[in-house]
Residue, then its C-alpha position, 0 to 999 in steps of 0.5 A: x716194339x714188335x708184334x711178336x714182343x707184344x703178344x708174348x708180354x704181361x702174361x698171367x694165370x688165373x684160374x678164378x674164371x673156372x670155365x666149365x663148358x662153352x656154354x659157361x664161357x660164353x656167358x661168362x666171357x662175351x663182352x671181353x678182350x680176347x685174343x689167341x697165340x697159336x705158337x706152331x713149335x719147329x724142330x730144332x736145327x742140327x747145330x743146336x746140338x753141336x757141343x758149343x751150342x748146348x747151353x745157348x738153346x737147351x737147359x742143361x741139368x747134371x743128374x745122379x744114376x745109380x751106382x753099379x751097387x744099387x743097380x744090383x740091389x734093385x734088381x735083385x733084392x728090393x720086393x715091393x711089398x718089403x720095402x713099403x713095410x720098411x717106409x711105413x716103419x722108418x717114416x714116423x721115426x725121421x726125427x729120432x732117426x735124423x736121417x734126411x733121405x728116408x730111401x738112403x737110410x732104407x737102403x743103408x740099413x737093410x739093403x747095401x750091406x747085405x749086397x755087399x756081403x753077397x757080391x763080396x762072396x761070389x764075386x772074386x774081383x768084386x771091389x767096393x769103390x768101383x762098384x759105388x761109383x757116383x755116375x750121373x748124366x746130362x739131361x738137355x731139356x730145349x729152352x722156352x725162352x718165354x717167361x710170364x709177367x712175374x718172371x717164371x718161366x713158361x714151359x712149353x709141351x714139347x710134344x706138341x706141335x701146336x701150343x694155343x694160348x687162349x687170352x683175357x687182356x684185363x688191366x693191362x695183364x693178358x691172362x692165360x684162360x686155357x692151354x691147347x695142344x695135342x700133347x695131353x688129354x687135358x690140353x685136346x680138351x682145353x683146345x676143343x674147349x676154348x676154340x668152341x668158345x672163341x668161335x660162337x663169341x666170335x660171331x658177335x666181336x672182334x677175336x684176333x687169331x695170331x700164329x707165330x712160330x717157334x723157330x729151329x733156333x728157339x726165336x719167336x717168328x710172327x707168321x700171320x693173324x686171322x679173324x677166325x680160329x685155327x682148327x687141327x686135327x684135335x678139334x673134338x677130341x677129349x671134349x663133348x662137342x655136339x657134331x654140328x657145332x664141329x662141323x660148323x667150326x671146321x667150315x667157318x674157321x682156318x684149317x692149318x696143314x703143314x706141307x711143303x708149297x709155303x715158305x717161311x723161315x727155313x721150314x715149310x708149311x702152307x695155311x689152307x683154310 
């Protein structure tokens, strides 16, 4: 089986650690099996978006837009504090009501048939059926391709340019300690966090550090392992770390910079430390 296959298999969360700090995690996870999967995630080819390809690298979902009629209620009959009168009033009354949709009954009720009578006096081409027109649109959201060992589908952050998987290998099962990556606060501080963990257990044990690459065309590339973490340009942020301790990391660890004088796959990058 590849490396890549390996990396990615039997993965899990448990959040039963609840690692607070590094010094928690440190006290907490010296002595253990550990490991990190740094996923650098491409931009995706041009052909993926071509028409026949959509469905092979993009989750396609059919989703409802409003209908011309509600555009306009929205616009200029809904008040904010009217309508969460009508919620507090209808809620308590969903089983007398039966309705299913409390929004669609508000609107049905309060809303639709006043548009109606509005548009149908100052519109002289208004026509109902035109103007309540089911409209929707296609919502592509690209593929993870990887799932977790119960069979759920792991969601990358997009946003990220970087996504850190910070690992427990316990009982065959790798567990997922911490997310990191720059997409959220919560991920710059789990980064900052776990890296500084990994580092100072680091100095005792063997922690393996594995980059891969999640391709222009949604596969999983091996690129290189390291003894050492990978630091970005998020190392500090969202997280207390003392300046000496992110000095001492930026030094010691493997500094990651994307350029355009090292080859892999169709993409370039260079790893500097």
């Amino acid at each position: 089986m590849p490396l890549t296959s390996k990396l990615l298999q039997n993965l899990t969360f448990d959040g039963c650690l609840n690692i607070q700090s590094v010094k928690d995690g440190v006290h907490k996870l010296q002595g253990k099996n550990l490991e990190v999967v740094h996923i650098y995630i491409d931009h995706l080819a041009d052909k993926t978006w071509e028409r026949g390809n959509r469905k092979r690298y993009f989750n396609v979902s059919k989703l409802d837009l409003l209908t011309k009629l509600d555009e306009w209620v929205f616009k200029n009959l809904v008040k904010e504090d009217d309508y969460s009168k009508y919620i507090n009033k209808y809620l308590p009354l969903k089983i007398k009501l039966k309705y299913t949709d409390i929004d669609e009954y508000i609107l049905n009720k309060h809303y639709r048939p006043q548009a109606v009578k509005i548009l149908s006096k100052t519109k002289k081409t208004f026509d109902l059926a035109k103007w309540t027109k089911k409209k929707f649109k296609y919502d592509y959201q690209r593929k993870t391709n990887l799932y977790l060992k119960d069979g759920s589908l792991f969601r990358f952050d997009f946003r990220n340019w970087l996504e850190s998987l910070f690992i427990l290998k316990e009982q065959g099962d790798k567990v997922i300690l911490g997310i990191g990556g720059g997409g959220s606060s919560g991920q710059r501080e789990n980064y900052t966090k776990f890296t500084a963990i990994f580092y100072l257990l680091g100095k005792k044990q063997k922690i393996k550090h594995h980059l891969l690459k999640y391709n222009a065309e949604n596969e999983f590339e091996y690129v290189k392992g390291f003894d050492q973490p990978i630091v970005t340009f998020d190392l500090g942020s969202n997280y207390d770390l003392s300046e000496d301790l992110r000095k001492e990391i930026k030094e010691n660890c493997v500094g990651l910079e994307w350029l355009v004088d090292y080859k892999i796959g169709k993409n370039s990058f260079r790893i500097g430390v």
